[in-house]
C-alpha positions as CSV (number, residue, x, y, z in Angstrom):
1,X,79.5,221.5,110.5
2,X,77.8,225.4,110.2
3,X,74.7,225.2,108.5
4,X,74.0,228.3,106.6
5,X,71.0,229.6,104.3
6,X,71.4,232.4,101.9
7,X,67.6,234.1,101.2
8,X,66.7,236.6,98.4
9,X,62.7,236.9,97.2
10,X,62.9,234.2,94.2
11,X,65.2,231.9,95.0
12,X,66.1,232.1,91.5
13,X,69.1,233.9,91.1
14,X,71.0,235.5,94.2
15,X,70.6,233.1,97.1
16,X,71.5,230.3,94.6
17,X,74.0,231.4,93.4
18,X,75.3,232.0,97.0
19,X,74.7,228.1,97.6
20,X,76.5,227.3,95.0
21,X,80.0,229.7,95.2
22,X,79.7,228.3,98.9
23,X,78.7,224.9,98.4
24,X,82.5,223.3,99.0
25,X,83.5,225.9,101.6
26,X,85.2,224.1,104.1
27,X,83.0,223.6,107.4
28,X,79.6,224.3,106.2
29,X,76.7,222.9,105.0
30,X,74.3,225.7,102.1
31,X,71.3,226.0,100.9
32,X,69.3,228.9,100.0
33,X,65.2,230.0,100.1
34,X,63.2,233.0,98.9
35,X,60.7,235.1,100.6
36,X,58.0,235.3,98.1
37,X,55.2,232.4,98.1
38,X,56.1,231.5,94.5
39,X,60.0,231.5,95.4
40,X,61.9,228.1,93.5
41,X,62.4,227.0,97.2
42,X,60.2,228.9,99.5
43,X,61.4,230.0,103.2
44,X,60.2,227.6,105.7
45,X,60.0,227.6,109.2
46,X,62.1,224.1,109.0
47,X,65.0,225.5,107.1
48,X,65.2,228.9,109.3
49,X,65.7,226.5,112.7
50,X,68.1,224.6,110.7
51,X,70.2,227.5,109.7
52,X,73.0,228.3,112.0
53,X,73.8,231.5,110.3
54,X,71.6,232.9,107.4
55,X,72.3,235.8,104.4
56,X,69.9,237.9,103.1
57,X,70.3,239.8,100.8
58,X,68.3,243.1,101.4
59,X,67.0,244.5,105.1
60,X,63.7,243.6,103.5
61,X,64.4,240.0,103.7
62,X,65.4,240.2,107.1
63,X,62.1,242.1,108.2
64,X,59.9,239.3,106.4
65,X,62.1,236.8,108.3
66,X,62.1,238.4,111.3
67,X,58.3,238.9,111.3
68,X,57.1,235.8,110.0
69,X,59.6,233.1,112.2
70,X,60.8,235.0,114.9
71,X,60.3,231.9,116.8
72,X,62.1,229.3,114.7
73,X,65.0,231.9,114.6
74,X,68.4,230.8,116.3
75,X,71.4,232.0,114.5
76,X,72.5,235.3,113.7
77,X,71.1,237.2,110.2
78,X,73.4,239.0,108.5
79,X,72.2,241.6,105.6
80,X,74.6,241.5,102.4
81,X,72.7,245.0,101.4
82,X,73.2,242.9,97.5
83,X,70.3,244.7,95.2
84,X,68.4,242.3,92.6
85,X,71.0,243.3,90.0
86,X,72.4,240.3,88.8
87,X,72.0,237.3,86.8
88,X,72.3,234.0,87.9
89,X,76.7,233.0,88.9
90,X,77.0,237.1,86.9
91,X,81.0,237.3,88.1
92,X,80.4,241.1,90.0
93,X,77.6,238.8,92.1
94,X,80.1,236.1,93.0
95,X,82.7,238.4,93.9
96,X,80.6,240.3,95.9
97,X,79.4,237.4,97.7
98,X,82.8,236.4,97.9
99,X,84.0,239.5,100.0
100,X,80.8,240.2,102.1
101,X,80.2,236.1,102.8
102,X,83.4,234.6,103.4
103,X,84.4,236.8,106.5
104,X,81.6,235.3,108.7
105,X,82.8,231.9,107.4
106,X,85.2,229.0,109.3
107,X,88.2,229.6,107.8
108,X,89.2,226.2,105.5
């Protein structure tokens, strides 16, 4: 099982909704985090070693990841270059998770 974690800033409405348009993909395990301190699920060093493969959504995200647990790192971080333009399960956000996401994915 691939563990993957899908980061944003809030937590409130990308990343989740990644976790849960991937949530029954065959061969993984989801979750999702946000950068910012008051994020619904905050980044944590525990959840980056966990991750086998993590999504953010802007290069931001990957420079606050980066910086703050380079060591906990050990999967690959992909950007999704996804703006903070959507509500939360908004249909343009799942299909656009949908094309940029499900390439790196086991195939089901």
């Amino acid at each position: 099982m691939k563990t993957v974690l899908f980061v944003c800033s809030q937590n409130r409405l990308r990343s989740p909704t990644a976790e849960q348009v991937f949530a029954d993909w065959p061969g993984i395990e989801a979750s999702s985090a946000g950068t910012n301190h008051d994020a619904e699920n905050p980044l944590d060093a525990e959840l980056v070693a966990w991750a086998d493969l993590i999504f953010v959504m802007e290069r931001m995200h990957r420079t606050k990841l980066q910086q703050k647990y380079r060591k906990a790192l050990r999967g690959r971080v992909i950007c999704l270059d996804i703006p903070d333009d959507y509500d939360f399960m908004d249909e343009a956000l799942v299909r656009l998770l949908k094309a940029k996401v499900s390439p790196h994915l086991p195939r089901g």
